[in-house]
N, C-alpha and C positions, 0 to 999 in steps of 0.2 A: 511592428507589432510584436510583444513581447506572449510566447507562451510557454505554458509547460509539458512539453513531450515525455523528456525523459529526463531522468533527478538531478542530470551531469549537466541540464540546462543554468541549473541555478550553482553559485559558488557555494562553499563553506559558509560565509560570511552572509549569504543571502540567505543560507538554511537557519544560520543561528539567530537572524533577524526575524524570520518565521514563527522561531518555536519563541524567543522573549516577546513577540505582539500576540501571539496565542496564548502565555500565562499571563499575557496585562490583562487581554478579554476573558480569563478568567477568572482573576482578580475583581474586574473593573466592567463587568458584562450590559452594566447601564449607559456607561459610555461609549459604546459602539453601536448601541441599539436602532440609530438612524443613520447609519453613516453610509449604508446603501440604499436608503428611503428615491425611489425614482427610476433602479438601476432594476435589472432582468437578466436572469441567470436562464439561458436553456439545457435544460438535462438531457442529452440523447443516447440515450440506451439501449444501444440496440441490441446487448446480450442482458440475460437478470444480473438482478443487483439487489441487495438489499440495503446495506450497511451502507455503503460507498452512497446509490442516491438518496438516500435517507439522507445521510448525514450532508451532503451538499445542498438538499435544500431546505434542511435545517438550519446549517448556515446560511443560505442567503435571509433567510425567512429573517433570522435572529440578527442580520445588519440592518431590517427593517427593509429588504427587499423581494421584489416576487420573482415567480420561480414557472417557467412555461416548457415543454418537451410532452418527451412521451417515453415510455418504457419498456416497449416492446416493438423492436423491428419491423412488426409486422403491422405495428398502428401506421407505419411512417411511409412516405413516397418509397422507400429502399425495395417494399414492395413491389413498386411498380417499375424499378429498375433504374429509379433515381442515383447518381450516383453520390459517394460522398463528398465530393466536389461541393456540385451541382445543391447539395442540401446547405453546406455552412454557408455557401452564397446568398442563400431565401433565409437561413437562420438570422442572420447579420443585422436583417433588413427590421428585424424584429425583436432581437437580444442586445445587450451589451456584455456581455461573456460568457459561452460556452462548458460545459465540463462533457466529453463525451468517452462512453465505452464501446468498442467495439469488438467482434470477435477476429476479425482479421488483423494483425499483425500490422502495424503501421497505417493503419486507419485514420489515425486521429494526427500524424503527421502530415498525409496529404489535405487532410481537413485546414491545417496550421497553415500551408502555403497556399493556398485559394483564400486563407479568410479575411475577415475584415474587423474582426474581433479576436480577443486573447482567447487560444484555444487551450484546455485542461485534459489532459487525459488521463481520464479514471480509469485505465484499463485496456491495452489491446492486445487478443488472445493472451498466449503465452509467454509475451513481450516483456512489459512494463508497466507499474503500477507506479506512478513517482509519488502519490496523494498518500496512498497506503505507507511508502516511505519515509514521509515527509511527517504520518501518525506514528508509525515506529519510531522513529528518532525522540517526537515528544516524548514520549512514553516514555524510553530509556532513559532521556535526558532528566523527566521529573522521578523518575524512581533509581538511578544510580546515582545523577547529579553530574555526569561525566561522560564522554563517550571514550576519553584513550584509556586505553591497557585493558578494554576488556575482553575476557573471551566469549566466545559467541558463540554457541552452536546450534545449528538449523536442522530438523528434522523430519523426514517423512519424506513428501514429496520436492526432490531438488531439481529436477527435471524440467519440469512442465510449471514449477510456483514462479510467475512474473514476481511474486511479492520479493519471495527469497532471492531474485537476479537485482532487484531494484535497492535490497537493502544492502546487501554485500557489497554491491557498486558505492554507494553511498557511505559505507562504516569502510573502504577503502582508502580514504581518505584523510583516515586520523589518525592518529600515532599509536604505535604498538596493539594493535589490532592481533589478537589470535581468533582464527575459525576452524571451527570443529562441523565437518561437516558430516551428517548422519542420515545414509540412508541404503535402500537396496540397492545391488549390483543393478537395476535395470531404472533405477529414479536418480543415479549420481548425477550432479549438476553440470551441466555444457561445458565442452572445453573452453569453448570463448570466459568463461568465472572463471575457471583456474588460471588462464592463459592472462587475464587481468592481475592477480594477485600473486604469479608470477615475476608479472612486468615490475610490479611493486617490492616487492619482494618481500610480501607478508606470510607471516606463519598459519600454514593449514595445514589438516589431516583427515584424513575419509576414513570413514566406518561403518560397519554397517551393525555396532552393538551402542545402543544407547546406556545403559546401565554402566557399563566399564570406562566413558569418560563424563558422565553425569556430575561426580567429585570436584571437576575443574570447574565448572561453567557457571558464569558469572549471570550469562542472559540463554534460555532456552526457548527457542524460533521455532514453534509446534506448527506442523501443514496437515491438512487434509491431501492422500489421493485424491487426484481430480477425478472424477469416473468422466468428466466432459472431454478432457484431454485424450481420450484411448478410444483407442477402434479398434478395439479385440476385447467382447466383456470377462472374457474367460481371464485374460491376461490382468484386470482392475480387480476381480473378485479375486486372483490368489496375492496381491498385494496389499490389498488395502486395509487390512487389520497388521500391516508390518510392525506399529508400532503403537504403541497405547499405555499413554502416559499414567499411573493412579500413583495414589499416596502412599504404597509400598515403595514405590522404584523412586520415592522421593527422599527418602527415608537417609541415605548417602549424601545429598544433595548441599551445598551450602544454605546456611539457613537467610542469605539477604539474595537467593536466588530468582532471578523476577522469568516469569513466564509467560510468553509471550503464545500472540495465534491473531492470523489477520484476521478468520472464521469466513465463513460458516465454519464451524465443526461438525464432522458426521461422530465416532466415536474415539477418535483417537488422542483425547483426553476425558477418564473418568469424569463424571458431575462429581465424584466425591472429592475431585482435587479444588472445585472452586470456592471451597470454604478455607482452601489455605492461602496466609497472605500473602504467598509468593506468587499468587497468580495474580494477573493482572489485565487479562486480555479483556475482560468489560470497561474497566477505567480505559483499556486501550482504546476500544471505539468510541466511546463518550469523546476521547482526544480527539480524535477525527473531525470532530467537528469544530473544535477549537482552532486546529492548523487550518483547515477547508478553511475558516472566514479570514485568517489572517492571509491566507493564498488570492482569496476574492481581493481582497484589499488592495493589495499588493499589483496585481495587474491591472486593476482597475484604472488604480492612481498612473501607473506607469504610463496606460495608454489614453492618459487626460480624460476619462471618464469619470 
């Protein structure tokens, strides 16, 4: 049974099959419109979400298929001490693919080996996002047309963003890759991300002044502090306005500079930056639902459903 844990699941080759069946369905969005008529996607969300299940069962909805879970932990047996096991085994019996988020750290991997269906994971803790990945990649790929030689700089929270671990894994992969990495002495990203791009031997630099390499950057990776991820609030209230992106500090910027943000956003992108066209982070999640149905597809077919 094929699923998707983490983005290093899938090749190159299988990402860029991805993103070309997610611009056909948006080319050609009447041709897909039954192509999962029959089929049941369960959403298990056991942390909030908005965007993430939104847009998954948008996508199943718009293959012509339904969409069964729940979205809050607290609806679910997990309450009662059910474990995640024990749940994809009763899910199975009643879905033909899964998308689950969970706040624990490998969740949705042990979910992957008890299951019986292709499991997705939209999310666990601090981990991995491979779907949100899998949207960034669109995104870049429809507004640069490319992904080598770009540089790249990720912002804000590098620490605790699964997004920012999932993409950098993922833009590791391609050639001449530069990362600019940008954030406080106490959000710089895991040794294990540098310790990868290391291995690789790709070009990176840490900062903690965003305006002074703004000039270079091809793609700018905006995060929210998480306030979820901290358990000291004193320690999130004195970081969390580190960085705040407006149309001042853009003003240096390349003008085909595309800006990127998985969201929510709290403030650390002005609303007055989203009237410029280098932003891009709504057309971003609009994407998300593009690559989500080309992902359904994809596993579906795989596992003769």
């Amino acid at each position: 049974m094929r699923h998707l844990i983490d983005i290093l699941d899938l090749t190159t080759a299988e990402i860029d099959e991805l993103i070309e069946t997610a611009n056909d369905i948006i080319q050609n969005p009447a041709a897909y419109a039954h192509k999962c008529e029959g089929k049941k996607l369960a959403a298990l969300f056991f942390e909030p979400s908005t965007r993430t299940r939104l847009s998954f069962e948008a996508a199943m909805y718009e293959l012509g298929g339904h969409v069964i879970g729940f979205s809050d932990a607290g609806n679910s047996s997990s309450a009662k001490g059910e474990s995640v096991a024990d749940t994809i085994k009763m899910i199975g019996c009643y879905a033909d693919i899964a998308a689950m988020r969970h706040f624990k750290e490998g969740a949705p991997l042990v979910a992957a080996m008890r299951s019986d269906i292709p499991v997705i994971n939209a999310g666990d803790g601090g981990h991995n996002h491979p779907t949100q990945t899998l949207t960034d990649l669109l995104t870049i790929k429809r507004e640069k047309g490319h992904f080598d030689g770009l540089t790249v700089g990720f912002c804000g929270d590098l620490k605790f963003g699964r997004t920012v671990h999932s993409l950098i894994t993922a833009l590791s992969r391609y050639e001449n890759i530069k990362f600019v990495l940008i954030s406080p002495q106490e959000l710089k990203v895991p040794s294990y991300v540098k310790d990868l791009l290391k291995e690789k031997g790709l070009s990176y630099k840490q900062t903690t002044d965003l305006d002074s390499v703004m000039p270079e950057l091809d793609i700018l990776y905006m995060t929210r502090v998480q306030r979820e991820r901290f358990f000291n609030e004193e320690e999130y209230l004195r970081l969390k306005d580190s960085y705040i992106l407006t149309p001042e500090k853009l003003k240096c910027a390349k003008e085909d500079l595309r800006i990127l943000h998985p969201l929510p956003r709290v403030n650390e992108i002005a609303v007055a930056v989203d009237d410029d066209p280098r932003a891009c982070y709504f057309r971003q999640a609009l994407n998300g639902k593009f690559i989500r149905m080309a992902l359904i597809l994809k596993l579906l077919e795989e596992a003769g459903k």
